[in-house]
C-alpha positions as CSV (number, residue, x, y, z in Angstrom):
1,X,225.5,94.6,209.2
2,X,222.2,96.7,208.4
3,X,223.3,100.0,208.6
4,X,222.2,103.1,210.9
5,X,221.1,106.1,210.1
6,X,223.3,108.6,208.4
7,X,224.1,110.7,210.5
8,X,225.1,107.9,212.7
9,X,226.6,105.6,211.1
10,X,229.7,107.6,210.6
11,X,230.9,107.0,214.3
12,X,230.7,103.3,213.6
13,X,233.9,101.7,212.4
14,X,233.7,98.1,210.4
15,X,236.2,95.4,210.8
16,X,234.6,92.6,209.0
17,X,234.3,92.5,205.2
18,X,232.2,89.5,205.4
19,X,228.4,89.9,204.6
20,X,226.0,90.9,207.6
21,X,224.5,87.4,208.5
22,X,220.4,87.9,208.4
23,X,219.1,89.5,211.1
24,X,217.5,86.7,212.9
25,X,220.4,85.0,213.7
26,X,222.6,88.4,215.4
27,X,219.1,88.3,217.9
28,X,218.9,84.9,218.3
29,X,222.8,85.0,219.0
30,X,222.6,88.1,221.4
31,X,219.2,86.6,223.0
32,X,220.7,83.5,223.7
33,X,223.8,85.2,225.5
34,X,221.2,87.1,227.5
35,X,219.1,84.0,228.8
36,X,223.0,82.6,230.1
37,X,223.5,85.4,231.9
38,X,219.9,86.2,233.6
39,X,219.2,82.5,234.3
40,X,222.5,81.9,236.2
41,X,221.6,84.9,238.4
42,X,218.6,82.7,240.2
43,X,219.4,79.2,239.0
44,X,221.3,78.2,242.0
45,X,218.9,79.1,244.4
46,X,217.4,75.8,244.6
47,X,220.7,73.5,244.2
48,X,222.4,76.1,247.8
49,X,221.6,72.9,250.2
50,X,222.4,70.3,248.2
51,X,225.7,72.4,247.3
52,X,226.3,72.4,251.7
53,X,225.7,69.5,252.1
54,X,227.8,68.2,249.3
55,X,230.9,71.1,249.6
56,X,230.5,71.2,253.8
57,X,229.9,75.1,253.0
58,X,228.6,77.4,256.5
59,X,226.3,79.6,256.2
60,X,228.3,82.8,255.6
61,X,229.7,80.5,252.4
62,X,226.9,79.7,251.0
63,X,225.5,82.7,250.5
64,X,228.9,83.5,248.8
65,X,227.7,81.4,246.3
66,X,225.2,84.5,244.9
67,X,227.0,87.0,245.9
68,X,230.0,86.1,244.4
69,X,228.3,86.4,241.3
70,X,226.4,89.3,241.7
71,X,229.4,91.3,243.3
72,X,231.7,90.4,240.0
73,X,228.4,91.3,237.7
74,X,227.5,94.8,239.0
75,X,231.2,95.6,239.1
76,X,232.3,94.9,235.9
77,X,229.2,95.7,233.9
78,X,230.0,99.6,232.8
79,X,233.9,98.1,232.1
80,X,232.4,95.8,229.7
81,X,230.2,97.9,228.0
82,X,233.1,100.3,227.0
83,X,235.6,97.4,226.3
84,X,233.2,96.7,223.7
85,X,232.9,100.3,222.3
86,X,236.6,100.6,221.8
87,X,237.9,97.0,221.3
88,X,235.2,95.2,219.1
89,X,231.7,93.9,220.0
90,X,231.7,90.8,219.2
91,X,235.1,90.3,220.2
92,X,233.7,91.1,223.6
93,X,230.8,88.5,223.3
94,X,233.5,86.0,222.6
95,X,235.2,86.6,225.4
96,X,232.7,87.0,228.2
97,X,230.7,84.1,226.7
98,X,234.3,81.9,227.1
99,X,235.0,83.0,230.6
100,X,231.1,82.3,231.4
101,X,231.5,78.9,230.3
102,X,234.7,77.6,231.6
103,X,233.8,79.0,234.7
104,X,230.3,77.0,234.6
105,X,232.7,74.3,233.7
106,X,235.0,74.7,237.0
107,X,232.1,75.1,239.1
108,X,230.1,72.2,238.0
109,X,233.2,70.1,239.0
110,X,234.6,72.2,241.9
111,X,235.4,69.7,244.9
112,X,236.1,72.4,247.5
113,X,234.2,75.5,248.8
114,X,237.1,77.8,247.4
115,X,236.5,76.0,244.0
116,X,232.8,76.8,243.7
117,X,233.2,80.5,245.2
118,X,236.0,81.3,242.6
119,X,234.0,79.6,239.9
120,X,231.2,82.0,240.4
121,X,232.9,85.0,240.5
122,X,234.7,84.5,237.0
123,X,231.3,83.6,235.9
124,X,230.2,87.2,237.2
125,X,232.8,88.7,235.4
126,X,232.0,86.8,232.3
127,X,228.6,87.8,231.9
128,X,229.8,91.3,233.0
129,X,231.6,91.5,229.7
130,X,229.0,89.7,227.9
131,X,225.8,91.4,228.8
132,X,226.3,94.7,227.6
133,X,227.4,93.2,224.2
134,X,224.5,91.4,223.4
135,X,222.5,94.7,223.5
136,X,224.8,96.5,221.6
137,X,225.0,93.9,219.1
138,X,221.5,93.8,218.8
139,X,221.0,97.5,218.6
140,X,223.7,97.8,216.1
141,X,222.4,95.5,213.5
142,X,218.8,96.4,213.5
143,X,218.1,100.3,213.1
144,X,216.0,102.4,215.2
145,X,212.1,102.1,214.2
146,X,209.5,99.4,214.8
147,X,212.4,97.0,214.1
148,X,214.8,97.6,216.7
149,X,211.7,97.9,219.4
150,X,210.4,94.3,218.3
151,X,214.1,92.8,218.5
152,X,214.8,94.8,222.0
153,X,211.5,93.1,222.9
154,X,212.8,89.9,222.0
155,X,215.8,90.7,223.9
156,X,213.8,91.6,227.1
157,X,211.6,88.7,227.1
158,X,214.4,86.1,227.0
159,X,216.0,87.9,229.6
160,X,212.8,88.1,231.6
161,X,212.2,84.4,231.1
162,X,215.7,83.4,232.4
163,X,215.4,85.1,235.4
164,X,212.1,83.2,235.4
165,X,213.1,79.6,234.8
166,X,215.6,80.0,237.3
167,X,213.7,78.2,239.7
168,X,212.2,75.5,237.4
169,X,215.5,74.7,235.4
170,X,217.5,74.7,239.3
171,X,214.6,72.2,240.1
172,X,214.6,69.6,237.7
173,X,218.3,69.5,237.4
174,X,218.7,69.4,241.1
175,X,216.0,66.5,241.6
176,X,216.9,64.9,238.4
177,X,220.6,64.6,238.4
178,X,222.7,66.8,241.3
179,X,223.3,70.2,242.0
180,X,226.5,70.5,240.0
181,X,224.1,70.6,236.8
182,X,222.6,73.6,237.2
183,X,226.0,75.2,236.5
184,X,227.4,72.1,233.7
185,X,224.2,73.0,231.7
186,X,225.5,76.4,230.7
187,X,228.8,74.4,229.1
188,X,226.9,72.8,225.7
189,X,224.9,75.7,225.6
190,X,227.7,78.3,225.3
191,X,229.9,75.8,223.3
192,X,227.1,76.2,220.7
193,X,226.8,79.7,221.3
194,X,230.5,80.4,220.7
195,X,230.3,78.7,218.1
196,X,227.2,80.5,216.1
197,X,229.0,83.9,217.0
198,X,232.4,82.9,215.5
199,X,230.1,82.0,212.2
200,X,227.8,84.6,211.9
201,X,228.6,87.8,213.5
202,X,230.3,90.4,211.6
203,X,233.0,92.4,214.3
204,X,232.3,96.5,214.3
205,X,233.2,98.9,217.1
206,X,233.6,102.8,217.7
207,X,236.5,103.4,219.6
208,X,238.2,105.2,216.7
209,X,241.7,104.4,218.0
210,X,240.8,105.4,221.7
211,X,242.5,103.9,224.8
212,X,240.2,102.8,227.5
213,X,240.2,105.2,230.9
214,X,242.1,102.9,233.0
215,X,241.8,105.1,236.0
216,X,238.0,105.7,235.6
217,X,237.9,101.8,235.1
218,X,239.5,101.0,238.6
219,X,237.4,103.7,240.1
220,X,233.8,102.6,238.7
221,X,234.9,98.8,238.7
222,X,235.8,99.4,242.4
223,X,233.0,101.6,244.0
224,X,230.5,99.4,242.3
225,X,231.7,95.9,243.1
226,X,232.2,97.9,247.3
227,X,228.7,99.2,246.7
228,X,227.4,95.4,245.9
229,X,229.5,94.0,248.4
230,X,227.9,96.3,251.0
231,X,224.6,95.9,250.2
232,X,225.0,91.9,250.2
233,X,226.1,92.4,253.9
234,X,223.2,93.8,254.4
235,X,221.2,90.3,255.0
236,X,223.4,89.1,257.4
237,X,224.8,92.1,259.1
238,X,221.7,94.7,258.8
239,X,221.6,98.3,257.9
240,X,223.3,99.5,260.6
241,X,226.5,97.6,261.1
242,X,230.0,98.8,260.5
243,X,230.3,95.7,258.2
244,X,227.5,97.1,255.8
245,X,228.3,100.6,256.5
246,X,232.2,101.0,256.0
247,X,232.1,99.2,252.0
248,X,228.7,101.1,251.7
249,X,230.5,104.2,252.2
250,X,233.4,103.3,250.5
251,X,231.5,102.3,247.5
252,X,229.9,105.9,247.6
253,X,233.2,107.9,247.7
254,X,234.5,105.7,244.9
255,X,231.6,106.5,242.6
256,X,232.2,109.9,243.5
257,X,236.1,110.1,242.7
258,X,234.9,108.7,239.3
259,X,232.8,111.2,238.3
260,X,235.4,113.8,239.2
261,X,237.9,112.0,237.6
262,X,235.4,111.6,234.3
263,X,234.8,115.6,234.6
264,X,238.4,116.5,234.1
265,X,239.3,113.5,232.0
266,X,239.7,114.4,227.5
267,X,238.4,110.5,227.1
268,X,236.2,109.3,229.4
269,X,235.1,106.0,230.4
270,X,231.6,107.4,230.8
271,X,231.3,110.6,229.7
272,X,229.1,112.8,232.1
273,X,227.1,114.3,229.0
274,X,225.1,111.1,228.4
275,X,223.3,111.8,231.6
276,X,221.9,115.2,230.0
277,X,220.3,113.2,227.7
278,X,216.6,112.9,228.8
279,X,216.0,109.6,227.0
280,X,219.2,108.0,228.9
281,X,218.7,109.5,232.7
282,X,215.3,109.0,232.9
283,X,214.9,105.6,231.5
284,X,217.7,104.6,233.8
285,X,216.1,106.0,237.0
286,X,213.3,104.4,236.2
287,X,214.6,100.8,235.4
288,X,216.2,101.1,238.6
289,X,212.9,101.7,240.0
290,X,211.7,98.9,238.6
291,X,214.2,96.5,238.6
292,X,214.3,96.8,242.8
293,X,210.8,95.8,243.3
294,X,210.6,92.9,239.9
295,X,213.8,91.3,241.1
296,X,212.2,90.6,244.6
297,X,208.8,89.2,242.7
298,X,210.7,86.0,241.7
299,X,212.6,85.3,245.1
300,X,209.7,86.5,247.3
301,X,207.0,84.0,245.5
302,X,209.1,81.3,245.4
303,X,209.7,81.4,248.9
304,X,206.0,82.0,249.2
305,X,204.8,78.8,247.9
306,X,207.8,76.8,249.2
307,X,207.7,78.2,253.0
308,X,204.2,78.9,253.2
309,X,202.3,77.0,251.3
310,X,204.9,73.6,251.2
311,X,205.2,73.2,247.6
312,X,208.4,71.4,246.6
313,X,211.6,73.4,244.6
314,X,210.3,71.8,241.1
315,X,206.4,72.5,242.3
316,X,207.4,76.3,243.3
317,X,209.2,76.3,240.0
318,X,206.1,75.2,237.8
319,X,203.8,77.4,239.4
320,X,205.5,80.3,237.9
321,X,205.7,79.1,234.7
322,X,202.9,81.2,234.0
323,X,204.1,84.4,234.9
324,X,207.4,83.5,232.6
325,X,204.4,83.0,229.8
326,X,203.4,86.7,230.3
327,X,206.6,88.1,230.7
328,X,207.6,87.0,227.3
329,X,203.7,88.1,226.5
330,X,204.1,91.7,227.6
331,X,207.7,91.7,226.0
332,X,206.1,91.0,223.1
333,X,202.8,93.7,222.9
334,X,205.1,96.4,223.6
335,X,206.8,97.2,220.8
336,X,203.3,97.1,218.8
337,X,201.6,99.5,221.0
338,X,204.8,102.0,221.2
339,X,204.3,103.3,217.9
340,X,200.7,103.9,218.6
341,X,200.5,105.8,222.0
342,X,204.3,106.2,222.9
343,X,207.0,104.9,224.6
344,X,206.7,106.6,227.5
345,X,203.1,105.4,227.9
346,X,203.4,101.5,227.2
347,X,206.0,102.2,230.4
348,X,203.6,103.9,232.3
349,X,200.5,100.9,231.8
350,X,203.4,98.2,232.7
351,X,204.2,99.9,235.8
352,X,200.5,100.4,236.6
353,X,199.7,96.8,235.5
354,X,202.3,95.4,237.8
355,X,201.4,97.8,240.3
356,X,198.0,96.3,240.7
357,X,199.7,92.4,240.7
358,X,202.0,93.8,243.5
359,X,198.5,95.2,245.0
360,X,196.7,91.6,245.1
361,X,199.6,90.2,245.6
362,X,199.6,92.0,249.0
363,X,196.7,90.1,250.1
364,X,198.7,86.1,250.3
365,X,197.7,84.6,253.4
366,X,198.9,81.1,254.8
367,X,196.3,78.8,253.4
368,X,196.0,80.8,249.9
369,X,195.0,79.0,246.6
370,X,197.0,78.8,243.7
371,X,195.2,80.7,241.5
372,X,194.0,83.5,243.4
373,X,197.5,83.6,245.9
374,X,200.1,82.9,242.7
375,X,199.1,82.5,239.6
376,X,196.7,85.6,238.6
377,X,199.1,88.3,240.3
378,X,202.0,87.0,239.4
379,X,201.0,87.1,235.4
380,X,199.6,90.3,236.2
381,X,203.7,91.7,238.0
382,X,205.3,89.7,235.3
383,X,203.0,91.0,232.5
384,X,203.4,95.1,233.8
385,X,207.5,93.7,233.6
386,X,207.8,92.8,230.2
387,X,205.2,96.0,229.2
388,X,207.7,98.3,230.9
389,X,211.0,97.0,230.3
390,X,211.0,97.3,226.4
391,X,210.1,100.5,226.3
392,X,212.7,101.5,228.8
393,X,215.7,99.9,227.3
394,X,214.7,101.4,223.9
395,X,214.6,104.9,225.0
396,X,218.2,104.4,226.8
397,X,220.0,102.6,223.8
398,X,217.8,105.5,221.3
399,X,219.5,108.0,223.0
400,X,223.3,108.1,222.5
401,X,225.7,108.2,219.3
402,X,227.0,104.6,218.1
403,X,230.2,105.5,219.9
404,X,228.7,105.0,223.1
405,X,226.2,102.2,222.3
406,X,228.2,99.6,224.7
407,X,228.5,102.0,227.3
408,X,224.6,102.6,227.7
409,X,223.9,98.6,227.6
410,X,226.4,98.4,230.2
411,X,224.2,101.2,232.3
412,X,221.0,99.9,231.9
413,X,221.7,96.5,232.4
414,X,223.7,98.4,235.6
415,X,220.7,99.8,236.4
416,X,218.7,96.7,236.5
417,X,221.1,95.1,238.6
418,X,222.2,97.5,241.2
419,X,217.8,98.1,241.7
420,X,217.8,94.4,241.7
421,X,220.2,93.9,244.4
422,X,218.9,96.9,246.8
423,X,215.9,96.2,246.3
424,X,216.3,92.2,247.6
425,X,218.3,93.8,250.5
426,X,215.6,96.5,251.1
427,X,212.7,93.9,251.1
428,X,214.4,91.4,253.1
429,X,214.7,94.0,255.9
430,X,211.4,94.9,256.0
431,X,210.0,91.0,255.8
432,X,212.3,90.0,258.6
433,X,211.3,93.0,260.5
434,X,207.9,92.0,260.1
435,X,208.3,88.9,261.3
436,X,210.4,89.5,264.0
437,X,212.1,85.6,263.9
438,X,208.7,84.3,263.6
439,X,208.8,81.6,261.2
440,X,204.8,80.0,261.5
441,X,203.1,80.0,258.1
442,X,201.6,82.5,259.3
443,X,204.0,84.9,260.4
444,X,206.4,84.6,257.1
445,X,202.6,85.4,254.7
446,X,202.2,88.5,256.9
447,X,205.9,89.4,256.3
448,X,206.0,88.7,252.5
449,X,202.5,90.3,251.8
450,X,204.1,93.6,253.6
451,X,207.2,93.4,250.8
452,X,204.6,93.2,248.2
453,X,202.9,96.2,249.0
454,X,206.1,98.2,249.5
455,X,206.7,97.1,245.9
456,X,203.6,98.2,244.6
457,X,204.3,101.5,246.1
458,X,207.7,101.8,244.2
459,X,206.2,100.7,241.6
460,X,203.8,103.8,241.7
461,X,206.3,106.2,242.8
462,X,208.0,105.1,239.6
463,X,204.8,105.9,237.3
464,X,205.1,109.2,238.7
465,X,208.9,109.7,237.7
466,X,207.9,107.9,234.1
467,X,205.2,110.7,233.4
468,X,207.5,113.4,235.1
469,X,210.3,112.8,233.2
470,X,210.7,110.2,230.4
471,X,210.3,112.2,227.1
472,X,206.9,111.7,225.2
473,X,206.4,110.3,222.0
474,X,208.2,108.0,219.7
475,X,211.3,106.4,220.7
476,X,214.4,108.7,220.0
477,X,216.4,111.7,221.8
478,X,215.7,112.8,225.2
């Protein structure tokens, strides 16, 4: 394994005598991990009625089928992230890669309801456990600098362009063979996967001899999962209902039992003093910020050109293959304009960048054309994404001690996911509200071109908080 800086690298504690494997491979490894986990999270979405009609799943069951997911995800994530800290990184890839696939495996071939639901929620809780390790994995082998901000960006764009496949991959699987693909696909994947990381990487973790915090486990693993499950209700219930309110404020009271709980605690789960770290609070708030309004982008659009404008599941999914282009583009420029003006700032010109694709965006009516109504702002969204996101998971991962290196990949992928999640619930509100159960053409433009322009808006409330508060200069301590 390359090794960290000095003063560092003493918190880290080997396992392996084997040789580090070259660096390529640990970020192809941890990339390819990533793209599992990110893809699964919108892959579905175009094989739900094929899944009804084939499973005889209502409504309220069907959506299940996400939120089972995303429930088990968000929950689990911080869990994982220290699990790998104390108990062995790549011991912790292993595992939430395993449980990812044989759940893909018992979905794919699930022949009730029950079947599917369950299948999706272990897959949750695998990539819970796996997505903080492939950052931390990542981080660990490659040492802060130029390096570790091209590999991060590596790391981002794959993850951006899962979450932008989604659609296309769900599509061709779904016209091309059946629904049940989209989730059998993941199995020869992570069979290879597995087998690359038994091979080639090299175990390290920082526990040194720690036992985990069971009780701030329950407590965080609890409130967040209550939190997620509240905020799915959301779409079905509204704002308002005792059925989104009651978990909502549950979740809350949770979350705040854990932090007293991590206060008074001598070994933390999460130890409060990461969140005086500039670097780490900021960069967190602000990936928040940003991953409520870029997480509606994808669902929003492809409901745009599929409910709007007729295209077909596959046609929707091709039309944003350009936007998963500049994704991986923008992913890519960041880390070599960083070192020139500044992490902070390559933040700051992706948010404004996506800003003004939100902006145009705005403007989609029902007989828009493809280039002018989907193409051009959604490279511009997607391209202010992968500008952004580099530079924000850099300055998170840059600002704690190796010890907690798994912990802070499990809080900014946290971050990304909880945004993700109130941010889909927030927008859906305000485009059904819009619409008021209109469902013309016309009606459903007016309502996603109003969710659009509330994005934009968060996206430029979260400029502000990036200049406010995200510490200047090159990437390191808050």
């Amino acid at each position: 394994m390359t090794p960290m800086p000095t003063l560092r690298a003493a918190a880290e504690i080997p396992v392996s005598r084997r040789p580090a494997p070259p660096t390529w491979v640990v970020v192809a490894l941890a990339c390819a991990g990533q793209f599992l986990v990110v893809l699964d999270v919108s892959v579905v979405n175009t094989a739900l009625p094929s899944m009804r009609a084939d499973l005889g799943l209502s409504a309220p069951g069907l959506q299940w089928v996400v939120n089972a997911y995303t429930i088990a995800f968000a929950g689990f994530m911080l869990l994982g992230g220290r699990a790998g800290d104390l108990y062995g990184r790549k011991r912790m890839f292993l595992i939430g890669l395993a449980l990812f696939t044989l759940a893909s495996l018992a979905g794919g071939l699930a022949q009730e309801g029950w079947q599917l639901l369950a299948a999706r929620a272990v897959q949750g809780l695998g990539a819970a456990v796996l997505a903080p390790s492939t950052l931390t994995i990542l981080t660990s082998a490659v040492p802060e600098g130029a390096a570790r901000a091209r590999a991060i960006a590596t790391w981002t764009a794959v993850g951006g362009g899962g979450g932008a496949a989604g659609g296309l991959v769900g599509g061709v699987l779904v016209d091309g063979l059946s629904w049940r693909w989209v989730l059998l696909i993941n199995v020869p994947i992570g069979a290879v996967v597995l087998a690359g990381a038994l091979l080639w990487l090299v175990e390290s973790r920082a526990g040194g001899g720690r036992r985990i915090d069971l009780p701030g486990a329950l407590l965080v693993t609890a409130g967040l999962a209550t939190l997620a499950y509240g905020i799915v209700q959301t779409e079905a219930e509204g704002w308002t209902s005792a059925e989104t309110l009651v978990p909502l404020a549950a979740g809350a009271a949770l979350i705040g039992l854990f932090l007293l709980v991590e206060a008074r605690t001598k070994a933390p789960l999460m130890p409060l003093k990461l969140f005086r770290l500039r670097s780490v609070s900021s960069a967190n708030v602000a990936m928040f910020l940003c991953g409520s309004a870029m997480f509606c982008m994808w669902f929003f659009m492809t409901l745009y050109a599929q409910n709007v404008l007729g295209y077909s599941p596959l046609d929707a999914g091709l039309a944003l293959v350009p936007s998963s282009l500049a994704v991986i583009l923008g992913s890519k420029l960041a880390p070599r304009l960083m070192p020139v003006v500044g992490a902070r700032n390559v933040a700051v010109l992706g948010a404004l960048v996506a800003a003004a694709g939100f902006g145009w965006q705005s403007t989609m009516t029902a007989d828009g054309a493809y280039l002018t109504a989907i193409m051009f702002p959604g490279i511009l969204m997607m391209l202010g994404a992968g500008l952004s996101a580099t530079p924000l998971a850099a300055l998170a991962t840059s600002g704690a001690e190796p010890g907690e290196a798994g912990l802070v990949s499990g809080l900014i992928n946290t971050s990304r996911t909880m945004g993700g999640a109130i941010g889909l619930s927030v927008m859906s509100t305000i485009a059904a509200a819009r619409t008021g159960g209109a469902v013309s053409p016309e009606a459903l433009a007016e309502g996603y071109a109003l969710v659009f322009r509330t994005g934009g808006g968060v996206m430029l409330g979260g400029v502000v908080l990036m200049l406010v508060w995200l510490p200047r200069g090159v990437v390191g301590r808050g």
